[in-house]
C-alpha positions in Angstrom: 84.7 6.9 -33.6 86.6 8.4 -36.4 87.2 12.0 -37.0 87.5 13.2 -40.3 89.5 16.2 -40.7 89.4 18.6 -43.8 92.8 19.6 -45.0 93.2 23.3 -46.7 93.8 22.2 -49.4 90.6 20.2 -49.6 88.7 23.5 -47.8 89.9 25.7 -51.1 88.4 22.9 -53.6 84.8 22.8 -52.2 85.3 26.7 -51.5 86.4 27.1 -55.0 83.8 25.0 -56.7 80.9 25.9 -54.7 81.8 30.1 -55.7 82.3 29.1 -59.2 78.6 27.5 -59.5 77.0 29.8 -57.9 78.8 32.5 -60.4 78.3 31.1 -63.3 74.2 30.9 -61.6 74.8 34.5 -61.0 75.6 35.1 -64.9 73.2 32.9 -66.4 70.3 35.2 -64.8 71.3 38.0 -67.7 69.3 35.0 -70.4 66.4 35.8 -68.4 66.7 39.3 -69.2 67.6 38.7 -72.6 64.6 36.5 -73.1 62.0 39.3 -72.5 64.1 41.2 -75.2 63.6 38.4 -77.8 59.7 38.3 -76.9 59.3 42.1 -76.8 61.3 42.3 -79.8 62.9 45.1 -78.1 65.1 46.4 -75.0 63.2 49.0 -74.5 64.8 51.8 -71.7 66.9 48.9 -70.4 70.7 50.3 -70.9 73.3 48.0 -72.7 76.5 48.7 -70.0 75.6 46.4 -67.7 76.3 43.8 -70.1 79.1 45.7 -71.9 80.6 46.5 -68.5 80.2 43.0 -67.6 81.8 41.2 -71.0 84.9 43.6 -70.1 84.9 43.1 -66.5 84.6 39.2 -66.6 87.9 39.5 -69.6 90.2 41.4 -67.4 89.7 39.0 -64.6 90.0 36.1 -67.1 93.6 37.7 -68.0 94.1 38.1 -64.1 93.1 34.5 -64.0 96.2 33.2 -66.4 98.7 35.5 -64.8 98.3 34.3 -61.1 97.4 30.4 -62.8 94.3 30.0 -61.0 91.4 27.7 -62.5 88.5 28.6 -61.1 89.2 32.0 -62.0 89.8 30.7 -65.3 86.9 29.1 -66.0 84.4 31.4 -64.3 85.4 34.0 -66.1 85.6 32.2 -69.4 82.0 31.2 -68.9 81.3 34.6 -67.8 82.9 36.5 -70.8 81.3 34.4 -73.2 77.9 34.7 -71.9 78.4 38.9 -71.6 79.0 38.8 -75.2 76.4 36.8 -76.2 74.3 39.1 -73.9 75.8 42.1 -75.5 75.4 40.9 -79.4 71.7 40.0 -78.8 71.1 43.1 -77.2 72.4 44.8 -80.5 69.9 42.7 -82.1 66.5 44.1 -80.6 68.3 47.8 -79.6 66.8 50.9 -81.3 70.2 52.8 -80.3 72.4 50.2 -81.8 75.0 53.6 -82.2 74.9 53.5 -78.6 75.8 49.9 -78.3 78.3 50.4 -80.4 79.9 53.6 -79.0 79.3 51.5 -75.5 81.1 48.8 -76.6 83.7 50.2 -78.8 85.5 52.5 -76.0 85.5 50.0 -73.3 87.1 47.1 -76.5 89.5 50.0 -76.4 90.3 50.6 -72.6 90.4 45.9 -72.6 93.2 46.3 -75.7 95.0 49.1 -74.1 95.4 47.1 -70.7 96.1 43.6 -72.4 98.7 45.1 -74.6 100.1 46.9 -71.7 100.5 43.4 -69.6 101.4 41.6 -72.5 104.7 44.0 -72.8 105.2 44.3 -69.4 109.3 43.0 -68.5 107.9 43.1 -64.8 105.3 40.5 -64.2 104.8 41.2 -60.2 104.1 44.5 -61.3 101.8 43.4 -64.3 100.2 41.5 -61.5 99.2 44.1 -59.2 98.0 46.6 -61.9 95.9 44.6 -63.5 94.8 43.3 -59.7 94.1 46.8 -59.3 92.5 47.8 -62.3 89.8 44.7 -61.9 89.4 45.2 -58.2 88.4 49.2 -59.3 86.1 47.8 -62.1 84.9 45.3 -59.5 83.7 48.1 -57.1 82.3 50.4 -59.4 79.6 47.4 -60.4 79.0 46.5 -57.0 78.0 50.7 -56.1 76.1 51.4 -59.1 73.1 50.2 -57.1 73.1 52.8 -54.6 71.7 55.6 -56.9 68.3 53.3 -56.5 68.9 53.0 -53.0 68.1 57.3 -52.5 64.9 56.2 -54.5 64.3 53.2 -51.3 64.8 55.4 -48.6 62.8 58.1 -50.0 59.4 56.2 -50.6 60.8 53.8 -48.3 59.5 51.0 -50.8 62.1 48.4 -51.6 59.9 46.9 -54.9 62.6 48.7 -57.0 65.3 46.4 -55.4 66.1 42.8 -57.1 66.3 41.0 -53.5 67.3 37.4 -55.2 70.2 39.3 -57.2 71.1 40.9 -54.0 71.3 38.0 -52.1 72.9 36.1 -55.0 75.7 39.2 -55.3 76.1 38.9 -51.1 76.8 34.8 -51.3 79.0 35.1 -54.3 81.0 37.9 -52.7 81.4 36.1 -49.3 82.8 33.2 -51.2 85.2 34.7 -53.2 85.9 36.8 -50.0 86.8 33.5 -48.5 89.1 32.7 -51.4 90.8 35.6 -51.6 92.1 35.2 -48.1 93.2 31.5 -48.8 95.2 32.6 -51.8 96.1 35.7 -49.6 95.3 37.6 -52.6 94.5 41.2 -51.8 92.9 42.0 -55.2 90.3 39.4 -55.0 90.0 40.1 -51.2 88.9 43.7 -51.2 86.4 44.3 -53.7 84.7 40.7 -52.4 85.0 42.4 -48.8 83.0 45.3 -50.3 80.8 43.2 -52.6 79.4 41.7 -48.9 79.6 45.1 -47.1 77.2 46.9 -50.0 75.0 43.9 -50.7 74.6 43.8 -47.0 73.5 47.3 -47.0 70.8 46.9 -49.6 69.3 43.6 -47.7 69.2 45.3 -44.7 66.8 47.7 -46.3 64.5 44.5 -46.6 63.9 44.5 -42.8 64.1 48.0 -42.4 61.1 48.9 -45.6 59.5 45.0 -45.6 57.0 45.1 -48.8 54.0 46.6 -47.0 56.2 49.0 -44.9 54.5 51.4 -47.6 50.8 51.2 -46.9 51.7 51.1 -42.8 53.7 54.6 -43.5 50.8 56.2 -44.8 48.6 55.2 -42.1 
């Protein structure tokens, strides 16, 4: 009988693949979005900073990417920032506040150039390194919160219709994984907000078992 052993090496490969598919799975879901804005011709109420947030967040990690050398990074986040702005530009396109998408875009553009320029001159590149790891890691938990203002709605009509359980569960795999990476490149900045990616999406599923989708009409009973 032969045993076949996987090396650490081979462990951060799969683990590194298998996070950046399921990524770039996680981005694609915005064309979704965009498509009922092409076949409303309009956004409607929908705000445009998730996708602005998100074309700036994906760049800074992309940056974060070429300083530490790491591909997956890389390319995830080169997918990712592509697909933001495409996201962003054809929300322009059907937007009846296209001042707001501007505005939007135009002072977070700012805060992107401000940091690049900032690690570009750096003379210190360890501690280029670990502002920019901090800045994305902040960025990075400030996304994975914003959902908690809906989850006060959840508890209150203890409903959870209003919560996107596929994104959720999406956000909670994709965390764990990049968790899991973090710790193999023992890579604090990639580490924590991951940690707390999996801790809040955890949260939100458990408020599947806790309010299941008829928990409403048993309630009133």
């Amino acid at each position: 009988m032969t045993v076949i052993s996987m090396s650490d090496a081979d462990f951060k490969n799969i683990l590194a693949t298998t996070a950046s598919i399921c990524t770039i799975l996680q981005f694609l879901t915005g064309t979704l979005t965009c498509q009922k804005f092409v076949q409303n011709k309009s956004t409607g109420d929908i705000s445009s900073f998730p996708f602005v947030s998100g074309c700036i967040s994906t760049s800074l990690w992309l940056r974060y990417g070429f300083l530490i050398q790491d591909g997956s990074l890389i390319l995830v986040n080169t997918v990712g920032a592509t697909l933001f702005f495409a996201y962003v530009v054809t929300f322009y396109i059907y937007s009846i506040k296209k001042t707001m998408v501007i505005r939007q875009f135009s002072i977070c553009l700012l805060f992107l150039l401000i940091v690049l320029v900032y690690i570009h001159n750096s003379k210190h590149p360890e501690n280029a390194r670990s502002h920019l790891g901090l800045i994305c890691s902040g960025v990075t938990i400030v996304f994975f919160a914003a959902p908690f203002a809906t989850l006060m709605h959840v508890i209150r009509v203890k409903n959870t219709d209003s919560l996107p359980y596929h994104l959720i569960f999406a956000t909670f795999i994709v965390s764990l994984q990049w968790m899991m990476y973090g710790f193999i490149l023992n890579d604090r900045f990639i580490q924590i907000p991951n940690l707390l990616g999996c801790i809040l999406s955890g949260i939100q599923l458990s408020l599947f078992m806790i309010y299941p989708k008829n928990s409403k009409i048993y309630s009133n009973v």
